[in-house]
C-alpha positions in Angstrom: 137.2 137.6 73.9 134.0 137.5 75.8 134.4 137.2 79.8 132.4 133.8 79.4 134.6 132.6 77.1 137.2 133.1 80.3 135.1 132.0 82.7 134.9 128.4 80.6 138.8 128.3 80.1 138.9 128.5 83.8 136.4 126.0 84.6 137.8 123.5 81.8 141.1 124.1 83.5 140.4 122.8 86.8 138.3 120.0 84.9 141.3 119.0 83.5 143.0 118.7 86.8 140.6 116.6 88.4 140.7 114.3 84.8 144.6 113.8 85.0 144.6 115.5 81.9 147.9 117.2 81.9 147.6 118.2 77.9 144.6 120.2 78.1 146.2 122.3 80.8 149.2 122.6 78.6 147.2 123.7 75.7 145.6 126.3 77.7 148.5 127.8 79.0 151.0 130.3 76.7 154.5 129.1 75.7 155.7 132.4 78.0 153.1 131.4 80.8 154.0 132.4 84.7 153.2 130.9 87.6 153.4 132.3 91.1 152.9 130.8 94.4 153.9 132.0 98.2 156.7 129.1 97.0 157.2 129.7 93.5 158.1 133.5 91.8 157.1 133.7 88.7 158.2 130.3 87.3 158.0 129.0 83.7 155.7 126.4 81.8 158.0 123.7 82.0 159.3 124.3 86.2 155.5 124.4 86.8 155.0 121.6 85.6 158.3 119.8 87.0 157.1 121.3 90.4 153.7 121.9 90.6 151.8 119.0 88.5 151.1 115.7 90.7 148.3 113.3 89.8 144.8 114.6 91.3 143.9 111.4 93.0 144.4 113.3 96.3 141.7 115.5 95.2 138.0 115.1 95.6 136.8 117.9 94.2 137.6 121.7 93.4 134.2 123.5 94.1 134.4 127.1 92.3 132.9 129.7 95.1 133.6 132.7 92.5 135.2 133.2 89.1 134.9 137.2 88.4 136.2 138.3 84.9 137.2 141.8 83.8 139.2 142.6 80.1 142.1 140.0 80.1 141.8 139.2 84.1 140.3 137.0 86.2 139.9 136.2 89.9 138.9 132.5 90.8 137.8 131.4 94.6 137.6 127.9 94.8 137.8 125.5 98.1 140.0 122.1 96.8 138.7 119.2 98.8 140.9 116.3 99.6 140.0 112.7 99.9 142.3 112.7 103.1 139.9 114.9 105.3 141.4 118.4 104.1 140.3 121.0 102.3 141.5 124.5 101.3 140.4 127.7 100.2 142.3 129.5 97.9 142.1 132.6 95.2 144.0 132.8 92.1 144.4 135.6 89.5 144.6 134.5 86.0 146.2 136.9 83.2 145.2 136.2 79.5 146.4 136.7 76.0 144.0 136.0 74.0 142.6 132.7 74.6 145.8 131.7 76.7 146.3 131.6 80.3 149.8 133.7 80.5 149.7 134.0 84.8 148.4 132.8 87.7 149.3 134.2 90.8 148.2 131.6 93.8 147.0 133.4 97.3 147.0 130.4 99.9 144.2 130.9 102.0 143.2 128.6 105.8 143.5 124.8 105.3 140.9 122.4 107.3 141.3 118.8 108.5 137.9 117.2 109.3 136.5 120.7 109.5 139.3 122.0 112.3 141.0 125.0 111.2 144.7 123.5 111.1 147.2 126.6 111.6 150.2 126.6 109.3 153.8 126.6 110.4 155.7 130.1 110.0 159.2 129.5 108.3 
């Protein structure tokens, strides 16, 4: 598959998000599909969804900084904008098989509140 081809997955991915459209992002993602977060080790399809899926009308907009593509990997750089003031940057590394998304592994990066860094608790 072509690296565009991934690049468009991606970007129809966090389309759907923004749409609500919680079937799209299932169809994308493989039956065996991964998640993993700084909260979540490698969880399945279905805890992902149980845990991680939440409607997007907190969300303003995902603006995609940087979606790099190699063979069946790809990093993505995007800053999620909140309609509460906040905002987020954060990069994720998608595995594919074929034209299925099989991982992502989330790296959190500094959160803002009316453009003021806002430092996050240790646990």
């Amino acid at each position: 598959m072509a690296d565009n081809n991934r690049a468009e997955i991606i970007r129809a991915l966090f389309a759907a998000y923004l749409s609500d459209n919680r079937k799209a992002v299932e169809d994308v993602l493989a039956d065996d599909f991964r998640f993993t977060s700084p909260y979540d080790d490698a969880i399945d399809k279905a805890t992902y969804f149980e845990r991680c899926w939440r409607g997007s009308d907190w969300i303003e907009r995902h603006e995609l900084e940087k979606i790099f593509v190699e063979g069946d990997g790809a990093f993505v750089t995007y800053n999620c904008v909140a309609r509460n003031g906040k905002n987020f940057r954060n990069t994720e590394f998608f595995s594919f098989e074929g034209d299925k998304i099989k991982r992502i592994d989330v790296y959190f990066g500094a959160t803002y509140e009316n453009g003021v860094f806002v430092g996050q608790k240790e646990s």
